[in-house]
C-alpha positions as CSV (number, residue, x, y, z in Angstrom):
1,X,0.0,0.0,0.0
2,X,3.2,2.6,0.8
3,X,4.0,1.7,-2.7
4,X,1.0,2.4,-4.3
5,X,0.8,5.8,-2.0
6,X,4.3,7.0,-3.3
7,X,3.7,5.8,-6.9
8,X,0.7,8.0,-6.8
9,X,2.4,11.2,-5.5
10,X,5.1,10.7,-7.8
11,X,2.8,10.9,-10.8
12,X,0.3,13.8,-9.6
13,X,2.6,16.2,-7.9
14,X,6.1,16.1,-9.7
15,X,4.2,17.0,-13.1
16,X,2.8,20.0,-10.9
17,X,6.4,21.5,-10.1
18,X,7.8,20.1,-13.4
19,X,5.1,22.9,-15.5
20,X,5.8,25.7,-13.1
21,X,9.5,26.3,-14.2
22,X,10.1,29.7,-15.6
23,X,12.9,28.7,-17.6
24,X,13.3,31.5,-21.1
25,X,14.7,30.3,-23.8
26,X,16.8,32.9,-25.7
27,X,16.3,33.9,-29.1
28,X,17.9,34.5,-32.0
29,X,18.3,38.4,-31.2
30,X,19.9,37.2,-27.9
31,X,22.2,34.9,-29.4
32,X,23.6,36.2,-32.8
33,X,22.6,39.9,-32.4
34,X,20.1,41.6,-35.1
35,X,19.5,41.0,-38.2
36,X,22.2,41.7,-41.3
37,X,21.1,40.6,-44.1
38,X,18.2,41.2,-46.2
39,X,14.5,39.3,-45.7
40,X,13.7,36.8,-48.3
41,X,10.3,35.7,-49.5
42,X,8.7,33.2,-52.3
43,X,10.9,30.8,-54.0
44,X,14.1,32.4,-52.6
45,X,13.3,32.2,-49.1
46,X,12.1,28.4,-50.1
47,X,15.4,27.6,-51.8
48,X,17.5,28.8,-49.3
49,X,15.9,27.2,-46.7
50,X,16.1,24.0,-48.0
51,X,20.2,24.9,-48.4
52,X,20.5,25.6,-45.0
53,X,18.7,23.0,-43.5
54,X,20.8,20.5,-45.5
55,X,23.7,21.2,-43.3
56,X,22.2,21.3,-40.3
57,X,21.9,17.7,-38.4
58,X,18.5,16.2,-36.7
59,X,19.8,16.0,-33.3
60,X,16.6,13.2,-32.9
61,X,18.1,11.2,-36.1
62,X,21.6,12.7,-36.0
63,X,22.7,11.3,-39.2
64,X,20.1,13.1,-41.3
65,X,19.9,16.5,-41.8
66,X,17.1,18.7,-41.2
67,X,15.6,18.9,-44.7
68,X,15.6,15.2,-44.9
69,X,14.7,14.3,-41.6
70,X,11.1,13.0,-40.8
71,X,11.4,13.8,-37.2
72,X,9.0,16.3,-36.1
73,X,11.9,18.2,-34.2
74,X,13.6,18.7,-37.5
75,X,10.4,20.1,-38.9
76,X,10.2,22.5,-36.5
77,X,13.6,23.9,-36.7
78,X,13.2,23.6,-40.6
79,X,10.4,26.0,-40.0
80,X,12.8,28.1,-37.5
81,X,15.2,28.3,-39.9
82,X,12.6,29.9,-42.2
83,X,11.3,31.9,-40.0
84,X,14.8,33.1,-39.5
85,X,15.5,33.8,-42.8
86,X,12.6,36.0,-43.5
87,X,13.5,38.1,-41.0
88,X,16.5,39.0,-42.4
89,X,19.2,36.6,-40.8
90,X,22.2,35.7,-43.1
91,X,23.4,32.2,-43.6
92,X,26.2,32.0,-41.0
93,X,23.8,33.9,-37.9
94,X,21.5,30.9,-38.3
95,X,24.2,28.4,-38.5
96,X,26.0,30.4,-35.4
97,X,22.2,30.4,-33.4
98,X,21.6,26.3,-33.9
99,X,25.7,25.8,-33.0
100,X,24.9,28.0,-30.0
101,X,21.6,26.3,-28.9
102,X,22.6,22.3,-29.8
103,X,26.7,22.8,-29.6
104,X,28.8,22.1,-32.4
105,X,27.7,18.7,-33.3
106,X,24.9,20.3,-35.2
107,X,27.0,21.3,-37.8
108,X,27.1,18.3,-40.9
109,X,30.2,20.5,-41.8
110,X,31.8,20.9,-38.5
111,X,34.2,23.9,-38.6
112,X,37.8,23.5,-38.5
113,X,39.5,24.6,-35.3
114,X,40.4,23.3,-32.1
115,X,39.9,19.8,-31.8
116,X,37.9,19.4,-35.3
117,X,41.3,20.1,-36.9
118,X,43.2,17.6,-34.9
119,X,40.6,15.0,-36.3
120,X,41.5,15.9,-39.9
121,X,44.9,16.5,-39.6
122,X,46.3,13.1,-37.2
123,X,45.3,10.3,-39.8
124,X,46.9,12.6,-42.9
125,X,49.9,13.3,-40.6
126,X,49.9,9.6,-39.6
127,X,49.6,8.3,-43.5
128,X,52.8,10.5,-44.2
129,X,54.7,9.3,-41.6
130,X,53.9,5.4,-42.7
131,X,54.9,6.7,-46.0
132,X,58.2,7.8,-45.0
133,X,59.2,4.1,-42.5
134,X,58.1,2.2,-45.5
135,X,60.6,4.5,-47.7
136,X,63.5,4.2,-45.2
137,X,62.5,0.1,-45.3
138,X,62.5,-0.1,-48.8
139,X,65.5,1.6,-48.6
140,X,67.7,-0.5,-46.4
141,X,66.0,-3.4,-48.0
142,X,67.9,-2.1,-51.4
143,X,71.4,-1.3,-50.2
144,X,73.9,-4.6,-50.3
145,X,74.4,-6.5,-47.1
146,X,77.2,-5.6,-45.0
147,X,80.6,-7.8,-45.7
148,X,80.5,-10.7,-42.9
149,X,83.5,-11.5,-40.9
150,X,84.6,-14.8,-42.6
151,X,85.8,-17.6,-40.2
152,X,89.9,-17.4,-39.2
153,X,91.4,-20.2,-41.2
154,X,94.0,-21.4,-38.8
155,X,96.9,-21.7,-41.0
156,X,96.2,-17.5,-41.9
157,X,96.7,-16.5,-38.7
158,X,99.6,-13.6,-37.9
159,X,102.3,-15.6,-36.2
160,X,103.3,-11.8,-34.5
161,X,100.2,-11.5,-32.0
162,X,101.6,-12.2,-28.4
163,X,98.5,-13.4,-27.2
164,X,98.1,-16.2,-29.7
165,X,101.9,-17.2,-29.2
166,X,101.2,-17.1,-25.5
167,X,98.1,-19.9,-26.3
168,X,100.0,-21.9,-28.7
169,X,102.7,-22.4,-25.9
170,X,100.6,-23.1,-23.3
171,X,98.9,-25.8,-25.3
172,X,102.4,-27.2,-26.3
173,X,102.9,-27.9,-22.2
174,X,105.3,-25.0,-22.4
175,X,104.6,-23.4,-19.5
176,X,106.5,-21.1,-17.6
């Protein structure tokens, strides 16, 4: 029954407190300032739109853009997006207000700074340097082996060295 009683107050009252937050959502004016370009309308505003929301990802699908997204949250920022446009906001305000609202991730074209670049760059970097050991390889692979020390033919060896002279006597039983 204390089950049923908290179950209860759980789904009655948190919904109460959960529709009396006063949380305001900025807009575009807030976050990309006013206006600078000019307001489109008719077949422009419609083409334009459509070009903008083909680089802007669904963050519901995430690998569709908004144009070609059936989600109803891409419809509705489709529709922000043209709302935005014919109100005068240029390409890169609108791109700058959904980077701003959903983070960077938004972007089907992410820009190319800070950790974006080191995405691009490391696997070039990293083909180049593969490049360059299988070069040096291919390299050392081609040069002629190094001369090998050939076995000591006893017979060849200099009679001169003390060492050898020193052997040779003490194998003899000429000890001193």
């Amino acid at each position: 029954m204390k089950k049923l009683s908290l179950i209860a107050v759980l789904l009655f009252v948190v919904p109460l407190f959960a529709q009396t937050s006063n949380v305001k959502v900025p807009d575009a004016d807030t976050l990309v300032g006013a206006p600078k370009g000019q307001p489109l309308a008719g077949d422009e505003l419609t083409r334009t739109t459509q070009e903008i929301a083909a680089t802007i990802r669904c963050p519901v699908c995430q690998g569709l853009s908004i144009a070609d997204s059936p989600a109803e949250m891409a419809q509705n920022m489709k529709a922000q997006v043209r709302e935005l446009l014919s109100r005068g906001y240029t390409r890169g305000q609108i791109e700058s207000y959904f980077e701003r609202s959903y983070g960077q991730f938004v972007l089907l074209a992410p820009k190319f700074q800070g950790v974006n670049s080191l995405v691009w760059t490391l696997p070039i970097l990293a083909l180049i340097f593969g490049a360059f050991v299988v070069f040096m390889k291919m390299r050392s692979l081609e040069a002629p082996p190094a001369a090998t020390p050939q076995p000591r033919n006893p017979e060849t060896i200099d009679e001169t060295d003390p060492y050898l002279a020193r052997v040779r006597d003490l194998v003899k039983g000429d000890s001193q």
